[in-house]
C-alpha positions in Angstrom: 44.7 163.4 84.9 44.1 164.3 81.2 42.7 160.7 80.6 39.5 160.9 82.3 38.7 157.5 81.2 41.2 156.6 84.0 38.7 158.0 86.8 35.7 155.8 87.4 32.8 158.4 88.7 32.8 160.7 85.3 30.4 160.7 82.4 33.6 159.5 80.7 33.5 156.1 82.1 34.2 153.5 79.8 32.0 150.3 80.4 33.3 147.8 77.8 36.8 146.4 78.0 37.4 147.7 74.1 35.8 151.0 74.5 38.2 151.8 77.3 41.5 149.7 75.5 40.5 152.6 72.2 40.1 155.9 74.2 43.4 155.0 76.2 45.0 154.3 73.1 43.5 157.5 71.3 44.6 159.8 74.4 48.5 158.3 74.1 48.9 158.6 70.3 47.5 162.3 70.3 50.0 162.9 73.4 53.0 161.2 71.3 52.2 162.1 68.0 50.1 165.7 67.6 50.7 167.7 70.9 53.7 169.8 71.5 55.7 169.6 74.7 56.8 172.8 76.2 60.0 171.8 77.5 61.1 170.2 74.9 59.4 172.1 72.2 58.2 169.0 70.0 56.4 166.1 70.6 57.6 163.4 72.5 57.8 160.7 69.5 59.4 163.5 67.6 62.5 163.6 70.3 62.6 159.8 70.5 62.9 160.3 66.5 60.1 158.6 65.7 58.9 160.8 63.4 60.1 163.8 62.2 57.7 166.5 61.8 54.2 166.9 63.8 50.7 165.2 63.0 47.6 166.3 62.8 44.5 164.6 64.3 43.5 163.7 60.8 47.0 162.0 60.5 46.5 160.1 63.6 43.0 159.0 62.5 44.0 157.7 59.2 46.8 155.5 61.4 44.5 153.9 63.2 42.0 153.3 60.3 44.7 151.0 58.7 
């Protein structure tokens, strides 16, 4: 439900293939990479040890940039 690229009737909708492959892939890095999980007090690439200390949106950006 935080994807609302994922529901078709929204002012989100995505109606290019690639539009809709970028948001998706936008929403999962910022949910893997910048925000913190409650339960587990870190982000999820953080406990798969991934990385090892948070990102900011700016970090994420310059990651896809590249």
């Amino acid at each position: 439900m935080r994807c609302r690229r994922l529901t078709r009737l929204t002012n989100a909708f995505s109606k290019k293939l690639e539009n809709f492959k970028a948001a998706v892939a936008l929403h999962y890095g910022y949910y893997n990479f910048v925000k913190s999980n409650i339960a587990i007090r870190c982000t999820p690439a953080m406990a798969a040890g991934v990385t090892s200390a948070f990102w900011t949106v700016r970090d994420l950006v310059e990651m896809i940039e590249t």
